[in-house]
C-alpha positions in Angstrom: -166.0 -35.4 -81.5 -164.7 -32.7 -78.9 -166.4 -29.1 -79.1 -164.1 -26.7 -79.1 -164.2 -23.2 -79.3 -162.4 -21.3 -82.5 -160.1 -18.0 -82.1 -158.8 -16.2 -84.5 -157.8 -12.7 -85.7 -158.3 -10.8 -88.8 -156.6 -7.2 -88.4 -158.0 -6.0 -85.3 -161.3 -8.2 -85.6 -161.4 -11.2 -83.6 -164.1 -14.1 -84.2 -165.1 -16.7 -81.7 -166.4 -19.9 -83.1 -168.6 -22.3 -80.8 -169.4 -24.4 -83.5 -171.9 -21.8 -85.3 -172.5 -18.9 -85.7 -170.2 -17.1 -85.7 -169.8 -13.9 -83.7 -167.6 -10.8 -84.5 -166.0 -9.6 -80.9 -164.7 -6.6 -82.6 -162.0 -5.9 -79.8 -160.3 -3.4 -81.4 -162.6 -1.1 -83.1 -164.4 0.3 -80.5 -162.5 3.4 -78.8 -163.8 2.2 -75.4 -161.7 -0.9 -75.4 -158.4 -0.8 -74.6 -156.3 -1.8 -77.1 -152.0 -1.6 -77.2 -150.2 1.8 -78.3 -149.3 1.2 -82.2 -146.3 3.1 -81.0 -145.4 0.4 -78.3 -146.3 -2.8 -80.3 -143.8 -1.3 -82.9 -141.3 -0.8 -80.3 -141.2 -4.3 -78.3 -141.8 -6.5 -81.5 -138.5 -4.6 -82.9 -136.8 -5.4 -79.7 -138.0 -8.8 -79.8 -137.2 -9.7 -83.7 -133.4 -8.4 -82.9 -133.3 -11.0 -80.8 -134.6 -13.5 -83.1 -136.7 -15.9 -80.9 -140.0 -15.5 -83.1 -141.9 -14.3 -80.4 -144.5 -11.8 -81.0 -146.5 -8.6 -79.9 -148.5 -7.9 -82.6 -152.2 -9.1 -82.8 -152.5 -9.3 -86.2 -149.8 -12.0 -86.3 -152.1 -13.9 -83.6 -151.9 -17.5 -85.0 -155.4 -19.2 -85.6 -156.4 -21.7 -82.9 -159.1 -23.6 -81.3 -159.6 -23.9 -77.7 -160.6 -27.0 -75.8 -164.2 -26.4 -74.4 -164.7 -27.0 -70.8 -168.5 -28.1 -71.0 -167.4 -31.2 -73.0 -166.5 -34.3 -71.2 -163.3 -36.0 -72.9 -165.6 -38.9 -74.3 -166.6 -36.1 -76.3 -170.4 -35.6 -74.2 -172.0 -32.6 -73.0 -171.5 -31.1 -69.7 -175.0 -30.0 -69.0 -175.3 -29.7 -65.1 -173.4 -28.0 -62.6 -172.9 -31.7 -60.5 -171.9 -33.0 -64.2 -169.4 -30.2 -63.9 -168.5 -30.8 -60.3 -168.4 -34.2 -60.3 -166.5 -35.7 -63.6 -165.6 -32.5 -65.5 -164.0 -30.5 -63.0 -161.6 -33.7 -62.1 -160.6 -34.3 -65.5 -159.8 -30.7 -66.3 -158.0 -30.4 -63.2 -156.1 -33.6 -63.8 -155.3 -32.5 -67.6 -153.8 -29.6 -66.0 -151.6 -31.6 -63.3 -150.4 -34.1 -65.9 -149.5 -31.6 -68.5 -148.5 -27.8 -66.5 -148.2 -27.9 -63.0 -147.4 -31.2 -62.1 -148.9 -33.8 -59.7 -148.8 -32.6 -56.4 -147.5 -35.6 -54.3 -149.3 -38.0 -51.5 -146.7 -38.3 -49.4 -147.6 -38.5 -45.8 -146.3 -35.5 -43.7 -146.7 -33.7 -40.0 -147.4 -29.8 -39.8 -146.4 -27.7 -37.1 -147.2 -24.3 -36.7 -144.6 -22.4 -34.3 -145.3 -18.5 -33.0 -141.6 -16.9 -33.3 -143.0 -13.5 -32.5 -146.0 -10.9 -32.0 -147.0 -7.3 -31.6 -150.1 -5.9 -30.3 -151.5 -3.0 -31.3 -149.7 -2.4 -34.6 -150.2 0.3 -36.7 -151.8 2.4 -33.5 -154.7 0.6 -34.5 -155.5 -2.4 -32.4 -154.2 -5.0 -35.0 -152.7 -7.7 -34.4 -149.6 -9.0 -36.1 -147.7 -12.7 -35.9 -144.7 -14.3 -37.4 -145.4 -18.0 -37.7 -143.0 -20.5 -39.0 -144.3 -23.8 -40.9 -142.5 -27.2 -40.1 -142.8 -29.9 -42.1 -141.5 -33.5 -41.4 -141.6 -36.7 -43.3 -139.9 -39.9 -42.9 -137.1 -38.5 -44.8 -136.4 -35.3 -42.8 -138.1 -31.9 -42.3 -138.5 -28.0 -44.3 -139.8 -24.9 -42.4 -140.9 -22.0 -44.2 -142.8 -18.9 -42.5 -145.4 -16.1 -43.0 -146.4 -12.8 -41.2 -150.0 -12.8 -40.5 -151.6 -9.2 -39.2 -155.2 -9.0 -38.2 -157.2 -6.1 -37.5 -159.3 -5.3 -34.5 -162.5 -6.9 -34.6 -165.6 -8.1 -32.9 -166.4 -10.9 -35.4 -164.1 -13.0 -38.0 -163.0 -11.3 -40.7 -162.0 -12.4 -44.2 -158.1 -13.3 -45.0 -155.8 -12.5 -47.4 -152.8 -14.7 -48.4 -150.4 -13.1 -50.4 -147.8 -15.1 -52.1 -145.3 -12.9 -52.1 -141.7 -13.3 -54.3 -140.6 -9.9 -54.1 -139.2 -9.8 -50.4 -139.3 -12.8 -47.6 -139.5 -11.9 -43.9 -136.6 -11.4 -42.2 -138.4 -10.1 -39.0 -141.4 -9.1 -37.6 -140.5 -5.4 -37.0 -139.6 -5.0 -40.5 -142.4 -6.7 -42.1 -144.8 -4.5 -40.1 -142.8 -1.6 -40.5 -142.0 -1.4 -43.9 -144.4 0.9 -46.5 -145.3 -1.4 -49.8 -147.8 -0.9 -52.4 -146.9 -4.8 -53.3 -148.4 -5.7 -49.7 -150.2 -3.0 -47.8 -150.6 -5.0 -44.9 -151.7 -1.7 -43.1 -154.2 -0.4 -45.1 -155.8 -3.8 -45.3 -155.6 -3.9 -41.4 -157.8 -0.5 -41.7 -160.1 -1.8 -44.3 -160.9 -4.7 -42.2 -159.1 -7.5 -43.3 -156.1 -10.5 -42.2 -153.8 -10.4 -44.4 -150.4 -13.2 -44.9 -147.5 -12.5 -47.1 -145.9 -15.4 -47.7 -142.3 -15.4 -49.0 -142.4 -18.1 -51.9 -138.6 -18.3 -51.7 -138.6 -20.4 -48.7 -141.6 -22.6 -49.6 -139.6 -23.9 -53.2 -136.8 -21.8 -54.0 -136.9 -19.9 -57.2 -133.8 -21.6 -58.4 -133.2 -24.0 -61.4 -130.2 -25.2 -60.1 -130.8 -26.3 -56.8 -134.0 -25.1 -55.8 -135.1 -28.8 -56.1 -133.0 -30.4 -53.2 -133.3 -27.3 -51.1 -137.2 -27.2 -51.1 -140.5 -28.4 -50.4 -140.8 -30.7 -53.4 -137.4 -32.9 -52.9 -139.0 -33.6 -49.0 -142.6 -34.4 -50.2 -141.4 -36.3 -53.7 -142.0 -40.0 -54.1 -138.4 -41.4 -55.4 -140.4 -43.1 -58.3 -142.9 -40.4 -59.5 -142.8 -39.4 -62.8 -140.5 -36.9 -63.7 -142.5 -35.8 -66.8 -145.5 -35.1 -64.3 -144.0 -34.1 -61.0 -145.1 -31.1 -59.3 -142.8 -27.9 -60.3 -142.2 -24.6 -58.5 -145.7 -23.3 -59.1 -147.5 -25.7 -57.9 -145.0 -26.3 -54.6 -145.9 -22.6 -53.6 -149.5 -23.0 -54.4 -149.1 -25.4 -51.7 -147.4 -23.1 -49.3 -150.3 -20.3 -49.2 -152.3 -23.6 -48.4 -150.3 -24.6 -45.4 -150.9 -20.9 -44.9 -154.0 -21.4 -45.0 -154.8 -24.0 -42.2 -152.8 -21.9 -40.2 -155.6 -18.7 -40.8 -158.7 -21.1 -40.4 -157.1 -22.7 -37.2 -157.9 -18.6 -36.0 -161.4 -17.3 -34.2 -160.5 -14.4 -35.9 -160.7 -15.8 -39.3 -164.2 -16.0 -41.2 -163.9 -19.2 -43.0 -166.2 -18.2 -45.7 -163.9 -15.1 -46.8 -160.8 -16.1 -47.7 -158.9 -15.2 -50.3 -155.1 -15.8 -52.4 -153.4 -13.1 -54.2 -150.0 -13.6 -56.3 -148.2 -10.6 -59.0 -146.9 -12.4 -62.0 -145.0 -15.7 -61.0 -147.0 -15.5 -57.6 -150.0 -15.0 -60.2 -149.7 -18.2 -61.9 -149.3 -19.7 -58.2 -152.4 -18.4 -57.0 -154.4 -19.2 -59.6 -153.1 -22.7 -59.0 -153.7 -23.1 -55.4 -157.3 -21.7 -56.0 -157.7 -24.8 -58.6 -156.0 -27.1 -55.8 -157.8 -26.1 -53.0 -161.9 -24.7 -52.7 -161.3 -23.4 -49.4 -159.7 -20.4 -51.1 -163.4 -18.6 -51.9 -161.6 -15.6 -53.8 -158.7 -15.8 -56.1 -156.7 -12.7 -57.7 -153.8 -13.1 -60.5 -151.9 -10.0 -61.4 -149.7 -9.9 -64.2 -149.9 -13.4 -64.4 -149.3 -14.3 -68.0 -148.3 -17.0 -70.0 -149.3 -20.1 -67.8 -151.0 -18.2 -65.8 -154.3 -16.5 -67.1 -153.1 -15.7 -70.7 -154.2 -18.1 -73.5 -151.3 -20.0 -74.3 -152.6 -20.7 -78.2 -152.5 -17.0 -78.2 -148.6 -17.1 -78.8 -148.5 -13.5 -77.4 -145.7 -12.2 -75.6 -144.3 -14.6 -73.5 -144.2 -18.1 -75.2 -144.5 -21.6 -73.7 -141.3 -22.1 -75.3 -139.7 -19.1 -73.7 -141.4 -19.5 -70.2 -139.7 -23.3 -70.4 -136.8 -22.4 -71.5 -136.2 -19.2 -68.8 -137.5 -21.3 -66.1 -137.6 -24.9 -66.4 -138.1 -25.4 -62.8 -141.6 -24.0 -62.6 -144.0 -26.5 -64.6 -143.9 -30.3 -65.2 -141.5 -32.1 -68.0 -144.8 -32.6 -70.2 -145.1 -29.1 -70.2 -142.1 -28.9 -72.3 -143.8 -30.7 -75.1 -145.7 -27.3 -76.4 -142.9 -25.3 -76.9 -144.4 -23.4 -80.0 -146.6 -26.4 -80.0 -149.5 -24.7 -78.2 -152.3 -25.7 -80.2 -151.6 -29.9 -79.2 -152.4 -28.7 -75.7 -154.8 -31.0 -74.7 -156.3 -27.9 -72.3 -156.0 -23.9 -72.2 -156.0 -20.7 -68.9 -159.2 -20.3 -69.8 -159.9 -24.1 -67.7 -158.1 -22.9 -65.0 -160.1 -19.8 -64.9 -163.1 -22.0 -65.2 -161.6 -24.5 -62.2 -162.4 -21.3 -59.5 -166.2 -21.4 -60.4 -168.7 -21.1 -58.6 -166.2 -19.4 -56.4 -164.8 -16.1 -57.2 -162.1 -15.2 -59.1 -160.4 -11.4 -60.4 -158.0 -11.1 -63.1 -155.7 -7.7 -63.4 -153.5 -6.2 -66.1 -151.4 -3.1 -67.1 -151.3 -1.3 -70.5 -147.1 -1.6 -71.2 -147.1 -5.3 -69.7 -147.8 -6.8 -73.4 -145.1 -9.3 -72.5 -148.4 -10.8 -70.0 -150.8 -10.5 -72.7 -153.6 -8.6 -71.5 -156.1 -9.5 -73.8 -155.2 -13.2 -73.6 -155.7 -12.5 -69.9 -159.4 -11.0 -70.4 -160.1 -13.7 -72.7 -159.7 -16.8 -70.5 -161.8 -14.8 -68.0 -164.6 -14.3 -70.7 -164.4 -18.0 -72.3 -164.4 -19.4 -68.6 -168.0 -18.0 -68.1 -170.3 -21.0 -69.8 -169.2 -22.8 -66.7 -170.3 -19.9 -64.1 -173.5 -20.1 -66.2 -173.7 -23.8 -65.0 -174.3 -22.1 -61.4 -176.3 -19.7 -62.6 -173.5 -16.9 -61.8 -173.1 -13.7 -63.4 -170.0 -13.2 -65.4 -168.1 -11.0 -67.7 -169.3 -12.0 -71.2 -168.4 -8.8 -72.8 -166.0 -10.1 -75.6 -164.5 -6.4 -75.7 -162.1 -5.4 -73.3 -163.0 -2.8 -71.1 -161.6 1.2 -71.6 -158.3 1.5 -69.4 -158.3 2.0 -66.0 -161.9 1.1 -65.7 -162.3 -1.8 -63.7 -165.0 -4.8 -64.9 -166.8 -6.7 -61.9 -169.9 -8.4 -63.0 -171.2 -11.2 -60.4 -168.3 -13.5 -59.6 -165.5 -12.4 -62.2 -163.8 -9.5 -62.2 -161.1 -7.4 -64.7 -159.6 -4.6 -64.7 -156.6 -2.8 -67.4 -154.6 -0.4 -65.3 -151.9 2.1 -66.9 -148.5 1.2 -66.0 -146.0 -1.6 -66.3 -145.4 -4.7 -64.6 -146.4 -4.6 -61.1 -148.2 -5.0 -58.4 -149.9 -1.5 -56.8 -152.5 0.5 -54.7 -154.7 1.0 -57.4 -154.6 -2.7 -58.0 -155.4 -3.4 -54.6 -158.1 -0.9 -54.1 -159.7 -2.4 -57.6 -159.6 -6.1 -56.2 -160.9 -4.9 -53.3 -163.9 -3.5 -54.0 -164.9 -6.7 -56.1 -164.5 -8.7 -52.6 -166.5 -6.6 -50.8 -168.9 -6.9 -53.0 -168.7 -10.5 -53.4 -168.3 -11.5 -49.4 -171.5 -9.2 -49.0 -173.1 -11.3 -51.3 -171.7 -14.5 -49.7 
């Protein structure tokens, strides 16, 4: 039989069960953890029971679940080695995901272009270097194009990359990509800290469209006309793919350090860049903000944003099968906390903020903590603190990292100066 790990909450106690014993995480009792505003729970669980959709903010209403355990191969055998792990259990977790979230990314054969529509030297006064570079894609049955900005500091040796995928803004030219001032992408400071940086603009990759967004993106192009339509890739997945195309574009680069690249994404971009990092191990760092339900929260958690709600608001961003756990969570045959686990021994950083309860933040810190017995596997240190940290104090222990900001949804200096630290840290290392 399967080992699976038991959650569940008693007040404000939560147990984890591996099997036995049983240990008491205490996550709320302790002043230093952060735990939700009574004040604010109250608030946004009335808002939500007006509107009668049974979803829930309140952690005492946390349903009891059990979580799939990654170190157990699905004959039901130990994972015991790190090339068990790399070898058979790391396929079949990242195939239970494809088949049952993301999608299955297709085979179709396809020609890339890269194309350099413009460049300025010298940007920010500072010696960098900044690009916009459109992406052509052609198959049998026609073509795409999508594009990025890529700006790169002055250097005398490669320097690590950072691929935003960005679905706030898309470029609409170089001047004002490099000459607007966002917190979201703050390509400049970056630039003066050291690093490339991409912003990607997901929209033209897949657009964010449930309508039409299909025919008009990636996904239509690469499609097989008789793939499955309860397993074919989704939205997510299709701009996973983009920060990858991104990607060969950056390694292609003397100016790129192969070893230090890195995907960001805020909330939708989140759950997309958690993806790609599953997808694709050239990405050695991989930071979700905000990312939520179907992204690093626990879906068995039924906090805040629900499966069933997430299919039902956007039913172009996972696979059909996905649709089978609305409020069915605990069927799933997998949970985040796998996709977490698919970034090891590589790096990976998970952010929250104190009002985003809709992204549940201590569903988020779970998945990083119950991803861990697989960094163990590597003999990598990892956050195994089962209570959250205090707010705004960031977490980075070996190659995981957490922090709780204050603030709401959104992506933000103090979010990139937290991640940033924790890649310093771990390129050093590397």
């Amino acid at each position: 039989m399967m080992k699976r790990t038991n959650l569940y909450s008693v007040g404000f106690v939560t147990l984890v069960l591996i099997g036995i014993p049983v240990t008491s995480l205490a996550q709320d009792s302790s002043p230093q953890g952060w735990r939700a505003f009574d004040a604010q729970v109250k608030s946004m669980q009335a808002k939500l029971d007006e509107a009668g959709e049974g979803l829930n903010v309140r952690e005492e209403n946390v349903p009891k679940f059990v979580l799939p355990d990654p170190l157990v191969f699905e004959d039901g055998s130990p994972v015991k080695t790190a090339e068990d792990w790399i070898t058979r259990r790391r396929p079949e977790v990242l195939n239970l995901l494809r088949e049952n979230v993301y999608g299955i990314r297709p085979s179709t054969a396809y020609e890339v272009e890269f194309k350099e529509i413009a460049k300025q030297e010298n940007v920010y006064g500072i010696g960098a270097t900044a690009k916009h570079v459109a992406v052509d894609i052609k198959t049998e049955k026609g073509a795409r194009s999508f594009d990025f900005v890529l700006v790169t500091p002055k250097s005398v040796g490669p320097v690590p990359v950072i691929i935003l995928i960005n679905h706030r803004w898309s470029i609409e030219s170089l001047d004002k990509a490099v000459g607007q001032k966002s917190s979201f992408w703050p390509a400049e400071m970056l630039a003066r800290k050291g690093y490339a940086t991409v912003s990607m603009g997901m929209s033209k990759v897949d657009p964010d469209d449930k309508t039409h967004g299909y025919e008009q993106g990636i996904r239509s192009l690469l499609d097989a006309p008789d793939s499955d339509p309860m397993t074919r890739w989704h939205t997510i997945s299709a701009w996973g793919w983009g920060a990858s195309r991104a990607l060969d574009y950056c390694l292609e680069q003397p100016e790129i350090d192969p070893e230090k690249t890195a995907v960001v994404g805020h909330s939708r971009g989140g759950k997309a860049a958690l993806w790609a990092g599953a997808e694709d191990t050239r990405f050695k760092l991989v930071y979700s903000n905000n990312s939520g339900c179907a992204g690093a929260a626990l879906s068995r958690r039924a906090f805040g944003e629900s499966v069933a709600r997430i299919n039902k608001t956007f039913p172009h961003w996972f696979c059909g099968n996905f649709k089978k756990y609305d409020k069915n969570e605990s069927e799933l045959p997998i949970d985040q906390h796998e996709l977490i686990a698919l970034i090891a021994p590589r790096a990976v950083y998970v952010a929250s903020k104190d009002r985003d309860l809709w992204a549940d933040p201590r569903g988020e810190y779970t998945s990083v903590v119950q991803a861990g017995p697989v960094y163990e596997l590597f003999g990598i240190e990892h956050i195994s603190d089962p209570e959250m940290p205090a707010l705004d104090t960031p977490r980075h222990v070996g190659k995981t990292g957490y922090h709780i900001f204050s603030g709401g949804h959104g992506l933000e200096e103090q979010d990139w100066n937290a991640f940033l630290d924790f890649a310093e840290g771990v390129f050093k290392k590397d």
